[in-house]
N, C-alpha and C positions, 0 to 999 in steps of 0.2 A: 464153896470156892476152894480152888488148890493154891495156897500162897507157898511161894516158896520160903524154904529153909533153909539156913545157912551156919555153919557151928563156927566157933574160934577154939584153939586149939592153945595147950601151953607149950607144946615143942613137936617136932616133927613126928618123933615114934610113937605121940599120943595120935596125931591124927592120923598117922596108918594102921594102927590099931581102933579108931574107928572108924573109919570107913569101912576097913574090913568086917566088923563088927555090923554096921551099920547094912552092908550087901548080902551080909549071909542070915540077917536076921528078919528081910521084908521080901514077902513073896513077892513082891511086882520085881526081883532082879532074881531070881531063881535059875532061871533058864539061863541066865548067861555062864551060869557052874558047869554048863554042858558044853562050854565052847572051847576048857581046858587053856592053850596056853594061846590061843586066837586073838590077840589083840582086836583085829580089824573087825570082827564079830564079836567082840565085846562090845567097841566104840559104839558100832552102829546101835546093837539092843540099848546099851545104857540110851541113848541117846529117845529110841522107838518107845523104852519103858519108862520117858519122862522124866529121866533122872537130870538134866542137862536143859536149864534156859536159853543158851545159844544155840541157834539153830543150826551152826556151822561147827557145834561141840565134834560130834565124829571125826567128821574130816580135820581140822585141830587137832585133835591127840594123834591121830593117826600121824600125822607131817610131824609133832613132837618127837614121837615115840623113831621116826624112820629119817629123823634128819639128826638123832644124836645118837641113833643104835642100840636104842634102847635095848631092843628086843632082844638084845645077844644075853643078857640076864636073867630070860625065860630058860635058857637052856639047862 
């Protein structure tokens, strides 16, 4: 059975430092290393490689990420 997992975190820079930790360290997110600063093909993999309960995770970051500009941070 795949139960999900869910971590709590003691401040912000610890949990971007696991995540990040957490994505570069499980092959089922490998491939998404290849899509460079791709958001929109991040969302979608993270999403196809199971990483994400909601089914509408993709599209959600994506409308996040392009309704507060995020993206301008990639550069």
């Amino acid at each position: 059975s795949n139960a999900d997992s869910f971590k709590i975190f003691k401040s912000d820079a610890d949990c971007y430092d696991g995540h990040g930790w957490f994505l570069k360290n499980n092959k089922r997110y490998e491939k998404l290393f290849t899509f460079g600063k791709n958001y929109r093909k991040w969302a979608y993999e993270l999403k196809r490689a199971g990483y994400a309960t909601d089914k509408g995770y993709a599209q959600k970051i994506i409308r996040v990420i392009e309704t507060h500009n995020l993206h301008r941070f990639d550069k």
